[in-house]
C-alpha positions as CSV (number, residue, x, y, z in Angstrom):
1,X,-6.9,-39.6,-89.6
2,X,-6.5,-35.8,-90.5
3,X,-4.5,-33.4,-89.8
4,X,-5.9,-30.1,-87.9
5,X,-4.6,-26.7,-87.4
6,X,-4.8,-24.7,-84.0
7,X,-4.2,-21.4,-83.8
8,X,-2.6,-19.4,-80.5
9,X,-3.7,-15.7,-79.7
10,X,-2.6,-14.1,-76.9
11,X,-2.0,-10.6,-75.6
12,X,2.0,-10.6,-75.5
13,X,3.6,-7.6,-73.4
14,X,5.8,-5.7,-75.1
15,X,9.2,-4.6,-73.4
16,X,8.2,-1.4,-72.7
17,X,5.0,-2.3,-71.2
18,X,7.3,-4.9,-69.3
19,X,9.6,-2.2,-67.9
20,X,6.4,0.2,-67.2
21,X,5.6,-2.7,-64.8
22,X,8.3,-4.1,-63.3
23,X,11.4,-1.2,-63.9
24,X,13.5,-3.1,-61.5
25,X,14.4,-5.8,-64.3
26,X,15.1,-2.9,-67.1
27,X,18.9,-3.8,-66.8
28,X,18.0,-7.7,-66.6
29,X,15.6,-7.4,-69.8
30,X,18.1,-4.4,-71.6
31,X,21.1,-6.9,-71.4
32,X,21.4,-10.9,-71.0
33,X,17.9,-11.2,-70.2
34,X,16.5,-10.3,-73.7
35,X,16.5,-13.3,-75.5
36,X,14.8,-15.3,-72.3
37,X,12.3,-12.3,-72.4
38,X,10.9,-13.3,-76.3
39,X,11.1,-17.0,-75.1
40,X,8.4,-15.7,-72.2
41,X,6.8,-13.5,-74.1
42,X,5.1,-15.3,-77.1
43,X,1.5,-17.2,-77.5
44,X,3.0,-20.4,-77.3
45,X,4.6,-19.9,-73.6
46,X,1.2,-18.0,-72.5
47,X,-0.3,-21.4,-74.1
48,X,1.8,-23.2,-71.6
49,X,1.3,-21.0,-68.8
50,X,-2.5,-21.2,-68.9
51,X,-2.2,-25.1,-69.6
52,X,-0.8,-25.1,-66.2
53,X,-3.1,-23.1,-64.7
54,X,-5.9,-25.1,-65.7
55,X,-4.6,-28.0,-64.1
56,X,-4.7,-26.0,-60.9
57,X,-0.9,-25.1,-60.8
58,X,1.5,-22.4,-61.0
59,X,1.6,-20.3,-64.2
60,X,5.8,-20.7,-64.1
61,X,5.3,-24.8,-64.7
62,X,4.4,-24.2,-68.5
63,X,7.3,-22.3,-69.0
64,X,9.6,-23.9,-66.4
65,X,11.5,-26.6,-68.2
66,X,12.1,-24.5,-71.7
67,X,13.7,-21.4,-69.7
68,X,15.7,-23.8,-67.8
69,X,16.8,-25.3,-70.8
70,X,17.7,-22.7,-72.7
71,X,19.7,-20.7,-69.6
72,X,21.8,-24.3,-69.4
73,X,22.2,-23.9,-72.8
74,X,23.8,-20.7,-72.6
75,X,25.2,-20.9,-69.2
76,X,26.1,-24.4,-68.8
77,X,24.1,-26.8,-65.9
78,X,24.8,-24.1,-63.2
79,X,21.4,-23.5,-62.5
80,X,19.5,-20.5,-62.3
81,X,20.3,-17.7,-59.9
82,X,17.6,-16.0,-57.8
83,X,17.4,-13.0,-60.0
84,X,17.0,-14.9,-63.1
85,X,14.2,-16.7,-61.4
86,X,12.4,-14.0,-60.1
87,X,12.7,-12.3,-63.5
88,X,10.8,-15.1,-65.0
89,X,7.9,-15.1,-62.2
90,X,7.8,-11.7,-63.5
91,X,6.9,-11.9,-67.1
92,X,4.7,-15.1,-66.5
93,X,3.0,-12.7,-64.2
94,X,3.2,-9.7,-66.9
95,X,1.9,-12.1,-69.1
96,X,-1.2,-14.2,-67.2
97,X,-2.3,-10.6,-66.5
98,X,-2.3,-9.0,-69.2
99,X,-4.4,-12.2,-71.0
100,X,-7.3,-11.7,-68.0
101,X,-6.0,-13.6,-65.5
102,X,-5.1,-12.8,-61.6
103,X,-3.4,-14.3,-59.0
104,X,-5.3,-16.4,-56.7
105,X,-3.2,-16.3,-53.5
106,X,-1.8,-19.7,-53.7
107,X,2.5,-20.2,-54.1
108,X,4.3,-23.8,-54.8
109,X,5.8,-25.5,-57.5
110,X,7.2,-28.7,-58.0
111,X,9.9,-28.3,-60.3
112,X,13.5,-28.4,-59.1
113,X,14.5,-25.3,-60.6
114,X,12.1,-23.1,-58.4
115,X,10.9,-23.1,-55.1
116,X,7.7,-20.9,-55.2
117,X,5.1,-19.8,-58.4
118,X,2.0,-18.2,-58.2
119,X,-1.1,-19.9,-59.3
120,X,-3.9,-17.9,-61.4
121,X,-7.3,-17.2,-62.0
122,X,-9.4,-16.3,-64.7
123,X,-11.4,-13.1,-64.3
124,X,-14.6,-13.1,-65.9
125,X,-16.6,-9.9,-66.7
126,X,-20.0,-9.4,-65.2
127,X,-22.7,-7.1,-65.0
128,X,-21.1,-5.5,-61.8
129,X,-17.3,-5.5,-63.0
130,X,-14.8,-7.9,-62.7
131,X,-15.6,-11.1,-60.7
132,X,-13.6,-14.2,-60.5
133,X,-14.4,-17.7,-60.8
C-alpha cells in the first residue's frame, strides 16, 4: 500500500466579489457571518459541494453538516435561523458558479438542518457558447 497525494483547485470568491453578488448579506458576511464565510469559501467545501452534485443532489449537502457544526459550536444546538441558512445557499451558489456550474432547476435536500437546496450543473463550452450537459 502507498500513500497518494490529491490536490484541490478551485475558483474561491473573494468577499468582495461575494458582496458584488449578493449585497444583501454585506452585514451578515461584515459581522458574525465571516468566519462561516472562509469555511464556505475554500477548495475543500467546493470539493464537497461538487461531490454532492455529482451524486445528483443539492450543492448545500457537501457543506451541510460542517456549517451546522461549527454554528452549534458557536451558538449552542439552537439550530440555524433562516437567514443563516439562506446565507449559506448563497455562497454555495457564489461558489458552484463561479467554478462553471449552473443551477439546473431542481430544489430538495434531505438534511434536517434545511428544507430546500439547489442542485447544479456543469456547463461545458462548445463551439456555439455555453451548453449544458
Amino acid at each position: 500500500m502507498k500513500r497518494e497525494t490529491a490536490t484541490i483547485e478551485a475558483m474561491v470568491p473573494e468577499v468582495d466579489d461575494f458582496i458584488e453578488r449578493y449585497p444583501q448579506y454585506r452585514n451578515v458576511v461584515e459581522t458574525n457571518g465571516r468566519q462561516l464565510f472562509y469555511l464556505v469559501m475554500s477548495p475543500h467545501s467546493f470539493y464537497r459541494a461538487k461531490w454532492a452534485t455529482e451524486q445528483g443532489l443539492p450543492a448545500v449537502l457537501g457543506v451541510a453538516q460542517i456549517c451546522f457544526d461549527a454554528l452549534a459550536l458557536s451558538k449552542g444546538e439552537g439550530g440555524i435561523d433562516n437567514l443563516t441558512k439562506q446565507f449559506i445557499g448563497a455562497m454555495v451558489c457564489c461558489l458552484m458558479e463561479a467554478n462553471g456550474y449552473q443551477k439546473d432547476g431542481r430544489k430538495s435536500v434531505p438534511h434536517h438542518a434545511f428544507v430546500k437546496g439547489t442542485v447544479y450543473q456543469k456547463k461545458q463550452a462548445s463551439f456555439y457558447g455555453e451548453r449544458t450537459t
